[in-house]
N, C-alpha and C positions, 0 to 999 in steps of 0.2 A: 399304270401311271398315277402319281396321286400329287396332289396340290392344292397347295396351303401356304398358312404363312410358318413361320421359323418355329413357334412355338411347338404347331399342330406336328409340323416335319418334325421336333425334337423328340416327342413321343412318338412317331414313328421308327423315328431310327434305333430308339432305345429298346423297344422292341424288337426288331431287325437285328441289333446285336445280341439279344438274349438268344435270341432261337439261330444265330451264326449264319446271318445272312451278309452277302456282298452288296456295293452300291454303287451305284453309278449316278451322280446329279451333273445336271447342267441349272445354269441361276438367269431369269428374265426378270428383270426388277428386283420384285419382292417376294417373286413365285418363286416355286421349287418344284420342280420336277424330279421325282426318284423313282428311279428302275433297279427294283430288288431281284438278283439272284444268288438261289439257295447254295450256298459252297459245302461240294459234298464234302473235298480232302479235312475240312476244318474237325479236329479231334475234339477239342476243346476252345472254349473261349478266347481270343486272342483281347486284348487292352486295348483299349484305344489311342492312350497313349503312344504302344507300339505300332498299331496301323497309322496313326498319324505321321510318324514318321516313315513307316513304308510308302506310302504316298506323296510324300514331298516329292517337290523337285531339287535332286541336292543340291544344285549348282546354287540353290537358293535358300540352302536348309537355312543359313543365319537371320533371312528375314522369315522366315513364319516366326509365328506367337510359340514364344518357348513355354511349351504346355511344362516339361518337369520339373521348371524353377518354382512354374506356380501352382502346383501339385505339392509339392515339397513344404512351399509357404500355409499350403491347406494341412499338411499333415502336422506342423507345428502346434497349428490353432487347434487343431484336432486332439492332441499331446497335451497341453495344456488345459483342455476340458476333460480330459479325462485325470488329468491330473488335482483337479480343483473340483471333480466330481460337481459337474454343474446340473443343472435339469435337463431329463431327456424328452423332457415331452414339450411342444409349443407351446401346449396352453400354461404351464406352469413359467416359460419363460415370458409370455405375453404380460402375464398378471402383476411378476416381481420389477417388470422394466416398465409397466403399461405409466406410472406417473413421472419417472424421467424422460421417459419416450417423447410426450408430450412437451415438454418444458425443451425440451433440446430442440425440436420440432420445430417450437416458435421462434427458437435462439438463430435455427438454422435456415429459417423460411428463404428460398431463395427471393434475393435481393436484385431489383430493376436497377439498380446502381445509380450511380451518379454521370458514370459516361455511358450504360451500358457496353463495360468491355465483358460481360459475361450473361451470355446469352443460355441459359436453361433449357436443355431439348428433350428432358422428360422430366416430370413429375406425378406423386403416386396420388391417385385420391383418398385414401385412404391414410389418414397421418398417421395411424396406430403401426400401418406395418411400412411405415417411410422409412429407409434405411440409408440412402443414398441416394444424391443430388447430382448430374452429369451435366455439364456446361463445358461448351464448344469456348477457346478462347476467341476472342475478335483482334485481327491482328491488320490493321490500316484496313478495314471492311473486308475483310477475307477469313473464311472461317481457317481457324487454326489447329492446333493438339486440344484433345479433351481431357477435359477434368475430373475428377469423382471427388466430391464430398462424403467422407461416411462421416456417418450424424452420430455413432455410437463409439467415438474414441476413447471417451469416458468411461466405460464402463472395463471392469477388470478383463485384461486380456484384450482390451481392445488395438491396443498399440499391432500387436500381431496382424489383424482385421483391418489396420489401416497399410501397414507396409504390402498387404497385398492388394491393395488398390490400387495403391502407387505402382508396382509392377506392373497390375494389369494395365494400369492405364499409358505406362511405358511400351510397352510391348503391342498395346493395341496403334497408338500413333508411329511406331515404328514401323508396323501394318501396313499401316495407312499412307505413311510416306512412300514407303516402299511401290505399293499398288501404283497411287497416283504419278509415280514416276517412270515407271511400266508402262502406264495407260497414255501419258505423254509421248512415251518413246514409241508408241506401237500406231498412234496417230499421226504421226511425223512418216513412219515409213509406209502406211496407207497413203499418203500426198503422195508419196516419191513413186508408188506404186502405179497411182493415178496417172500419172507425167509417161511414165514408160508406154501404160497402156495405149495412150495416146497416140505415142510416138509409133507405138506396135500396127495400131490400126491404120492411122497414115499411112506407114510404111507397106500392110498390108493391099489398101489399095492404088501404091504406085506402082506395085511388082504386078499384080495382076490387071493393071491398068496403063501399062508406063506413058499414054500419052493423055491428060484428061483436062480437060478445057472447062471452064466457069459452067456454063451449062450442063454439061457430063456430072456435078457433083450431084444434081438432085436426082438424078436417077444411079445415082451408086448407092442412095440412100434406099432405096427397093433392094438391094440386094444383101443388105442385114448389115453394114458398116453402119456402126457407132460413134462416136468419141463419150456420149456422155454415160453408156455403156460400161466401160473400162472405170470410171470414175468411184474410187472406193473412201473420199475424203477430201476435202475441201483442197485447195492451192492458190497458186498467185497465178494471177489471168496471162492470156498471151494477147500478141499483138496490142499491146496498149491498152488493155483491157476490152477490146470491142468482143472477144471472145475467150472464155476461159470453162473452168471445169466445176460443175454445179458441187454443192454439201451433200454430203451421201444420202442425206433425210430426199433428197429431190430423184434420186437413179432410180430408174425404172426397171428393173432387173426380171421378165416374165417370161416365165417357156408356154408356147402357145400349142394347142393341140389339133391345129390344121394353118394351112398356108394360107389363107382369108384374115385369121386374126392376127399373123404376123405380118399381114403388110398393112392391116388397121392401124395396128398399132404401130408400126416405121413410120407412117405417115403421119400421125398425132402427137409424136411424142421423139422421135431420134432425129437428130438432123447429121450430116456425116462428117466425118473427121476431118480437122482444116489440115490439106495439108501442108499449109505452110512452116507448121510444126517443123518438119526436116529439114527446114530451112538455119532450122537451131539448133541441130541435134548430129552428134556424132558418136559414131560407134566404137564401143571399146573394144580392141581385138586384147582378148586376155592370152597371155603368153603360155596356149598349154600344148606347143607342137614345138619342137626344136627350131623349127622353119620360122615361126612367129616370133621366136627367141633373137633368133638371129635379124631376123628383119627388123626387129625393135632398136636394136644397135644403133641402126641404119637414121628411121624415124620416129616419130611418136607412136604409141601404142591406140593413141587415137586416131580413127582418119574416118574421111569423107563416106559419108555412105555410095556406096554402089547399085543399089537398089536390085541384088538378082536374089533368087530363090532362095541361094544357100545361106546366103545375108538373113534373108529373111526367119528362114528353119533355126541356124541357129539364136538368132535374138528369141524366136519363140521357146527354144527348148532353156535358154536361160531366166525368161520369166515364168515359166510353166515350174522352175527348179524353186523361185524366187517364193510364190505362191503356195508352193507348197511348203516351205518351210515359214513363212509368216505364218501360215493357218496354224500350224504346230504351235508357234510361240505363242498364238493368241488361245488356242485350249488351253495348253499349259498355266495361263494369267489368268483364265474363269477357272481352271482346278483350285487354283494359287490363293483365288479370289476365297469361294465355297470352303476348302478345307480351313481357311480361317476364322471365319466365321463359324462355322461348325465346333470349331476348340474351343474359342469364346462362350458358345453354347454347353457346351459340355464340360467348362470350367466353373463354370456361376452355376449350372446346377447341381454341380459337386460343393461347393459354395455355400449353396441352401441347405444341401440335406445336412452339411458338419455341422453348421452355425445354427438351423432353423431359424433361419431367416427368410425374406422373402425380396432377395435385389435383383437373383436374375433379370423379371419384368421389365424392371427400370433401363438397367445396363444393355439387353441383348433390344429393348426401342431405341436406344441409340443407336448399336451397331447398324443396325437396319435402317434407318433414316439419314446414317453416315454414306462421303463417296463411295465406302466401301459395298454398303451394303443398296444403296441405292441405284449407283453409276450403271449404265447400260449401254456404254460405247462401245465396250469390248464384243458383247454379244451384238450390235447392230453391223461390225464390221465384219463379223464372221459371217451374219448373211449375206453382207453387200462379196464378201467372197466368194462363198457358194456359189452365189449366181453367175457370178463373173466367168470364176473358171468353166463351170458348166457350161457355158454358152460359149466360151470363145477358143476353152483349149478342148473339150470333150463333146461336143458335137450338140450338146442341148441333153446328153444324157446324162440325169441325172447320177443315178447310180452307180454308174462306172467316174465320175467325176468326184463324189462323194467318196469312194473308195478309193482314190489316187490321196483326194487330204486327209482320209483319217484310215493310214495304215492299218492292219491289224497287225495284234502283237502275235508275236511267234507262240504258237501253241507247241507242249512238252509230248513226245509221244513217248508211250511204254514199250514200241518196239524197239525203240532208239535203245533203250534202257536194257534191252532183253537179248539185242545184237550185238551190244556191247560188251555184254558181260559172257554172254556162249562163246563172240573172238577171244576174249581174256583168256576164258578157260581152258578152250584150244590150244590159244599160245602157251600157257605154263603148262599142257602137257608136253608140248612138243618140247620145252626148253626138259624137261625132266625126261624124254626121250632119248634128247642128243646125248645127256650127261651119261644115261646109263649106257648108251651105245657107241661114246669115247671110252667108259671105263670100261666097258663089256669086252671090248675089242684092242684095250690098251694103246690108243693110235697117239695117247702125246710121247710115248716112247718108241715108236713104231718108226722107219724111216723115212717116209714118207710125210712125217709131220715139219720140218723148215720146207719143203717144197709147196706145203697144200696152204703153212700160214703166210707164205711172200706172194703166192700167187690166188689165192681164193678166199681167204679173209680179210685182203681189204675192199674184193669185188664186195662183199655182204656185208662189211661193215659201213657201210654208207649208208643202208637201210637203217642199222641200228641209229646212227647218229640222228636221222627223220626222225624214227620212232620215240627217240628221250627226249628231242625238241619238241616234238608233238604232245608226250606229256607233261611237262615243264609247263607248255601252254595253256593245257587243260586245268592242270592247278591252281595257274594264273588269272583264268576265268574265272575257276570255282570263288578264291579268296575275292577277286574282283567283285562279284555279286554278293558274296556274304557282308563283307564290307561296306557295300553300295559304294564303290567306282566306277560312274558311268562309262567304261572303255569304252560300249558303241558310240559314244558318242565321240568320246577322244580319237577314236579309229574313225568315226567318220561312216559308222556302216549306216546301211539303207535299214529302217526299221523291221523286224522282221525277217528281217536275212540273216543277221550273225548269227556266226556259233555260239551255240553254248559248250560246257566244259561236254556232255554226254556227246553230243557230235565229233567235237574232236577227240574224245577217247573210242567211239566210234570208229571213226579213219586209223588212230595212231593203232587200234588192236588189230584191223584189218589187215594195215599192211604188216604188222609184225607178222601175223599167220601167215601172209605168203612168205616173207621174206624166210621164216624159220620152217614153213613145209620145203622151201626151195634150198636150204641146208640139208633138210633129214634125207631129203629124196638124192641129194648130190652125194653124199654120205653111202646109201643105201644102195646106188648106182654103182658107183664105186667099187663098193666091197661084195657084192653082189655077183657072183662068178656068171651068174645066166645073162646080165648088161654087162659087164666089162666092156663086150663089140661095142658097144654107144659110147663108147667115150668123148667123141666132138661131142653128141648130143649133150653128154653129163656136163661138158665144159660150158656149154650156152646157158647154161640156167638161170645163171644172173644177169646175162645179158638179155632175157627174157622177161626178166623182174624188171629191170630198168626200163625195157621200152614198154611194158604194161604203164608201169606209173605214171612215166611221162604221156603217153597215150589219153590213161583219166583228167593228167592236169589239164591237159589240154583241148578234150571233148568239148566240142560243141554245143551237143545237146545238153538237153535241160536234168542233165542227172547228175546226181553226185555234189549237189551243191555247187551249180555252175555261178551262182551272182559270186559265192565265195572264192571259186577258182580265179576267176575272170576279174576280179579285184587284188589278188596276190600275182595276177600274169601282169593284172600294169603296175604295180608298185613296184616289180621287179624290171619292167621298162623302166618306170621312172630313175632308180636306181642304174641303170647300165648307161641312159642317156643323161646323166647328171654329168653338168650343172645347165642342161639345157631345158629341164622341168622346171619348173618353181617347184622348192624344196617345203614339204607337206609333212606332218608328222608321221603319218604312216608311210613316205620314203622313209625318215633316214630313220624311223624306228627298226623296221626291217632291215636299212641296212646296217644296223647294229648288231640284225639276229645274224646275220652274214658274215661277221667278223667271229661267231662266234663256231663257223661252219666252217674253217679253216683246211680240216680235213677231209671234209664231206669234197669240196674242190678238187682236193688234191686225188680224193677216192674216183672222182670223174674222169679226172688225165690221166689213171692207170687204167679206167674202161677202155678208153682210147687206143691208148700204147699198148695195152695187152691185147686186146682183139686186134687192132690196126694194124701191130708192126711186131706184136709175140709171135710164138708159136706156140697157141691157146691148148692144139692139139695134143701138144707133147706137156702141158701144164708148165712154160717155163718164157721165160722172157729177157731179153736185155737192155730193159729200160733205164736201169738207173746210170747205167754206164755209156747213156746220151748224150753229150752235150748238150742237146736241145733241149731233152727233156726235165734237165737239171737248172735250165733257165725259167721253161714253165712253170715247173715246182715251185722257184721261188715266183715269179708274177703273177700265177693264180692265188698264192699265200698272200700279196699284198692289195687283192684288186678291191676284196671290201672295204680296206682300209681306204683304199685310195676312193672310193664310191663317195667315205665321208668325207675323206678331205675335201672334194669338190662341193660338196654340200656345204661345206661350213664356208667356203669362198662364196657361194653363191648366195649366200644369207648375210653373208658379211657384207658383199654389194650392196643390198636391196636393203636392209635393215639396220645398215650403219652400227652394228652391235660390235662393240672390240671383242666381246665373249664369246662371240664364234670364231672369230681370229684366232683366240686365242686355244679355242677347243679342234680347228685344224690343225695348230702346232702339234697339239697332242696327237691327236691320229699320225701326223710324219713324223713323228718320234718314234711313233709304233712300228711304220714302214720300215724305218730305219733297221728299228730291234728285231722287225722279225726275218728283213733281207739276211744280214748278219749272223743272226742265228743260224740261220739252214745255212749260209755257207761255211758256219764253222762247224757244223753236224757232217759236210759232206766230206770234210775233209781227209783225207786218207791220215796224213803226218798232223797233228794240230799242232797249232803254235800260239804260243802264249801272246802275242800281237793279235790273234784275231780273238783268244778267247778272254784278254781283255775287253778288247772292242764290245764284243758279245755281250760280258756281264754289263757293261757301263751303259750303251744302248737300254740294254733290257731295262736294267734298274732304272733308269730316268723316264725309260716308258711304263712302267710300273707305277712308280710312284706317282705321275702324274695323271695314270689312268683311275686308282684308288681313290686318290684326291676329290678328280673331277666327279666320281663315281657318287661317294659320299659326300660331298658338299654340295654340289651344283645338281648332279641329276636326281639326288634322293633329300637332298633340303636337309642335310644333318650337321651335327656337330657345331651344332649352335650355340656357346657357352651362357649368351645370354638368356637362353630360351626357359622356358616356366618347366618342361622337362630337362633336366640335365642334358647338357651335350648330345639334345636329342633336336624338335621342334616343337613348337607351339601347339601345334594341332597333329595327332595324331588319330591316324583309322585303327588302326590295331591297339585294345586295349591294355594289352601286356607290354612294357617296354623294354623288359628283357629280348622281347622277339627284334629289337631293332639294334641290342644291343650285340647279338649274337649274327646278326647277319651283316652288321660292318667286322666284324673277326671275319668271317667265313669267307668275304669277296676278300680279304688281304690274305686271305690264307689261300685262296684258290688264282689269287692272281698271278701268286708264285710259282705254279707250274712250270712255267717257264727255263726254272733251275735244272730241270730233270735235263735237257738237250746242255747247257752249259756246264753241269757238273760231268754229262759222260756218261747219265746213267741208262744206259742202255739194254738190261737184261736184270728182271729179277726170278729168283729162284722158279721155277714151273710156270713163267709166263714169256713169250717169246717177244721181243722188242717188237715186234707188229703190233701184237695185243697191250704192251707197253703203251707203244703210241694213241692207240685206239683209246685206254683209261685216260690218259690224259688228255684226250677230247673233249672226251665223255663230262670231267671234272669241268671243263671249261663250259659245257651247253648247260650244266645245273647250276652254276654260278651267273653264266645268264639270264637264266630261267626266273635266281632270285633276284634279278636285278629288276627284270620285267615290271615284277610288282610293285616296287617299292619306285619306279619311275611313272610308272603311270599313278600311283598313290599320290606323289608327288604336286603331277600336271593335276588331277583332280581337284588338290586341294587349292590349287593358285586358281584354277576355275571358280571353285564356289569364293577365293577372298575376292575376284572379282565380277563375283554374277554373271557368270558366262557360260551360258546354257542353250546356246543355240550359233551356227557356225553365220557365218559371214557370208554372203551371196553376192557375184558380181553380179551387175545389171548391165544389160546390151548399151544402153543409151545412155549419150553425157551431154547437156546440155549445157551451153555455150550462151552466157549472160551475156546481153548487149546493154548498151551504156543507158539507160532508161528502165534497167530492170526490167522489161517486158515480158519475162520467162519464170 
């Protein structure tokens, strides 16, 4: 640990990058504390500039200090001395500047004014190397944006020297605004914090109290009940102010190390929570059960408290949610705080060494002496947190309390990496297995080839559908991270849990290996004159792959990526009970990969009908010649569709948005096009009435699903936009790549043609396998969509600084006519 002030830490650090070291700071005042580890993976040097952006928070990349503008302004000044061949050494530019120096000095001596509206917050003792004058504006006695004077605008090349002042000093009060409005918003939700705690602790001892009389409170205070405890920020008093919630400078927040000094100190210092509190306070029942859904029809979403246990469990498990994501956002603000300061540090004296000059000093005592660099409420709230949650939701331990607020981040394993790549390799032998042992054996001309593709490649082809979706995904992570899209957070995942791209090509190679050893072996069975007897056996195989899969999706135990499993089982609740969820972007995201799983459905009602009502035995069935099951065909084809539509009603309710209105017409246009469709594919005679219908449905759901696709979910086709008929802000620095992938969704959305034109069989591919491709076509067009949707939502995050999710709170209080509360 070492600590110093900015200057001491900037030689530090500079050192620390020469030898590619990592760092970790947290900032108390004016200290710094830095925790160096040596990064083995690091080959070579990385820039600062690029770790500075590795390190942002994107959602906030526009407020940091734009290091490459003013890099750029350095390399100009830089360009032009070299150009004008100036002196390289100090003392030869000391000597030729040393008697204008002076005279400008005097010209430029900072001035006590006439109103004092500029206030000087450094000055050099040394006039000879005075370069720059910093003055806070005075704005109605508040300090304001600062200033920079350079004293050497005069001299050749000085114009350059001065426009990067002006940046700097743009870019630092943008800082600065930035911060102080962060640090505003994050003391506002400390009070609000304060107020629940309150309520929480009341609330705590009337459930385990429910009868308690005036006398009873001071001995409830012996048994660790608080109120001033919970207090992380000043508030407005209750009861008419006879009693309210102290400044967090006043909370006692101590873990004692026997039961002696914790009733010392109860008796010295806590007095117990009024609970009159509840008297004011009513509980939010958030709508996340169908039953709560429908109950809210009925009344409000708020009501009376009932004071029983389960009241109780949940209000805690929603402040304990509440808490841990402020702790987050308030690291986040001291990173936010540090890495800016740091730039500024690492800009000025880049600064010094082009120029040989000497203004760092000047510039980075301001930053320092600035809110930015002074302010200490973000770090005094994060201990008033610590202690809080420690004591009230983790037992007094520390440790385990510490490690619920600061996640750790997901560590990479190399066996991830080594499992992954030995399934891949498995799989592409086994795919070069089957090939040689269809062509070995000649089985697409064989007789037996329409009976084994209608009844045993659409059982397997279901896995293949998993498997391209799964990689689609992978990809989609991969660009997401190169990029910097924070999807965890768009998704909503718990830190440390999500996937990464090696995970899920992990899972997607796994199960391709079974799924394609349960091909070779069904193959091998088969033709295999010593198994022929096993033929039911041969017939089960994929029915045995099926209930394997579903078996891991659904393990209990802690394997396999249960947090992951276990978040994909309810977004697919959520999904089947819509619009009885509140609609979340990870519902109807999902249910959008679900429209594109059309056949994966349908591959499910032939497990059914073929095992349930075939004759699996004999490999043969008479499904499609159902009537029932040519209704399910089409209702399982429209059920995702129909998933959105209620989602877009049920956001259309709550959000008063026509733009969901109008994006469920779109999905029942779809319903429309793809009922119609499959009954004019089933049709024995077709007739030009339904194969109308067919095209015109389609085509309107087409067009207005491309539309929607590219304007609305992917932000394009903006004519006015600084990119052509692109967007303003792009992640992908090629824009060809965006230009090529609105072709390829119009191109792929046309699939659809293939059932309305008739086409049904192409040369050496059997209209099974047919079908199957144009799945297949529609999961990779997906796949692209994924990315460029969530590219999308990232970017409207960072235009609105939105970098941390929204938290209900159990308690709502209920203002009486005197403001009391």
């Amino acid at each position: 640990m070492i600590k110093g002030s900015w200057q001491e830490t900037n030689k530090i650090y500079s050192i620390a990058w020469k030898l590619k070291f990592f760092y970790i700071i947290s900032i108390s005042n004016t200290e710094i504390y830095v925790f160096i580890f040596f990064e083995l993976f690091l080959k070579k040097k990385m820039k600062f500039g690029k770790e500075f952006a590795a390190q942002m928070v994107q959602e906030w990349q526009e407020a940091y200090m734009d290091y490459s503008k003013l890099k750029s302004i350095l390399k100009d000044i830089l360009r032009f001395k070299q150009q004008n061949k100036e002196p390289l050494t100090m003392a030869t530019t000391t000597t030729t500047t040393k008697g204008a120096l002076n005279r400008r000095a005097s010209l430029y001596r900072a001035f006590s004014g006439l109103t004092n509206r500029y206030k000087p917050v450094s000055a050099m003792k040394n006039n000879e190397d005075e370069v720059i004058l910093v003055s806070a504006v005075q704005e109605g006695g508040v300090e304001g944006d600062y200033q920079t004077m350079f004293l050497m605008s005069g001299e050749e090349g000085g114009e350059f020297e001065l426009l990067f002042f002006r940046r700097l000093d743009d870019e630092f009060n943008k800082v600065l605004r930035f911060y102080k409005k962060k640090v505003e918003e994050v003391m506002l939700e400390a009070d609000e914090l304060s107020k629940q705690m309150n309520a929480l602790i009341a609330l705590r001892i009337k459930v385990d109290n429910p009868v308690v009389k005036g006398a009873d409170m001071v001995n409830l205070a012996d048994k660790g009940f608080s109120s001033n405890s919970s207090s992380l920020s000043h508030s407005h008093p209750i009861n008419g102010g006879k009693q309210g919630w102290t400044h967090m400078d006043v909370i006692q927040e101590t873990e004692m190390s026997n039961e002696e000094e914790m009733k010392e100190i109860d008796d010295r210092h806590f007095r117990p929570a009024p609970l009159d509190v509840l008297d004011h306070v009513k509980i939010n029942v958030e709508l996340e059960t169908p039953i709560a859904t429908l109950r809210s029809v009925i009344k409000s979403s708020k009501s009376d408290l009932s004071f029983s246990k389960q009241e109780l469990r949940t209000a805690e498990e929603k402040i304990t949610q509440a808490f841990v994501e402020f702790y987050g956002k308030l690291r986040l603000l001291k990173s936010y705080c540090f890495l800016n300061q740091l730039a500024f540090s690492k800009i000025m004296k880049k600064y010094d060494k082009i120029t040989l000059r000497n203004a760092s000093k000047a510039y980075l005592q301001m930053v320092d002496k600035s809110y930015l660099g002074s302010s200490d409420e973000v770090t005094k709230v994060m201990g008033k947190v610590e202690d809080t949650y420690v004591k009230h939701f983790a037992n007094g331990n520390r440790r385990k309390g510490l490690k619920t607020l600061r996640p750790q981040a997901k560590k990479e394993r190399h066996r991830i990496t080594f499992l992954y790549g030995f399934f891949s390799g498995c799989s592409i032998a086994l795919i070069v297995a089957i090939i040689v042992s269809i062509h070995a054996r000649n089985l697409l001309k064989s007789q037996g080839r329409d009976q084994y593709m209608v009844n045993i490649f659409p059982l397997y082809s279901l896995f293949g559908y998993i498997v391209l979706h799964m990689l689609m995904y992978a990809g989609n992570v991969f660009f997401w991270k190169r990029y910097r899209v924070n999807f965890s957070f768009i998704f909503g995942f718990k830190q440390g849990t999500e996937l990464g791209y090696r995970e899920v090509l992990l899972l997607s190679s796994g199960l391709s290996l079974l799924a394609l050893a349960g091909v070779i072996s069904h193959l091998d069975m088969e033709m295999d004159p010593r198994t022929k007897s096993f033929r039911t056996l041969t017939e089960l195989i994929p029915l045995f792959l099926l209930i394997v899969v579903l078996s891991v999706t659904f393990c209990p135990f802690n394997i396999i990526y249960r947090s992951s499993r276990f978040f994909l089982i309810r977004c697919v609740f959520h999904c089947v009970c819509a619009p009885l969820y509140k609609v979340t972007l990870p519902d109807f995201f999902l249910a959008d990969q679900l429209t594109s799983q059309v056949q994966a459905f349908r591959s499910l009602e032939f497990y059914i009908c073929y095992y349930g009502w075939g004759n699996f035995k004999e490999r043969s069935n008479t499904c499609e010649e159902s009537e029932v099951y040519k209704v399910l065909y089409i209702v399982v084809a429209i059920i995702p569709y129909w998933i959105r539509f209620v989602q877009c009603l049920r956001r259309l309710v709550e959000e008063k948005d026509t733009a969901h209105g109008l994006n469920g017409l779109k999905y029942f246009s779809t319903i429309a096009a793809v009922a119609i469709r499959t009954i004019y594919s089933h049709q024995k005679q077709k007739t030009k009435t339904w194969l109308v219908l067919a095209a015109a449905t389609s085509g309107i759901a087409t067009m207005a699903s491309t539309y929607w696709d590219i304007v609305i979910d992917w932000g394009l086709l903006n004519r006015n936009s600084t990119n052509p008929w692109l967007r303003d802000k792009l992640v992908v620095p090629h824009k060809g790549v965006y230009y090529a992938a609105m072709v390829l969704n119009c191109v792929l959305r046309l699939a659809w043609m293939q059932q309305v034109l008739g086409i049904q069989t192409v040369p050496f591919l059997h209209k099974t396998a047919l079908v199957a491709v144009v799945a297949s076509l529609e999961i990779i067009r997906r796949g692209i969509w994924n990315f460029f949707r969530l590219e999308n939502e990232h970017l409207n995050n960072v235009g609105k600084y939105r970098a941390f999710k929204s938290v209900p709170l159990p308690f709502y209080y209920e203002y009486n006519a005197d403001k009391s509360i």
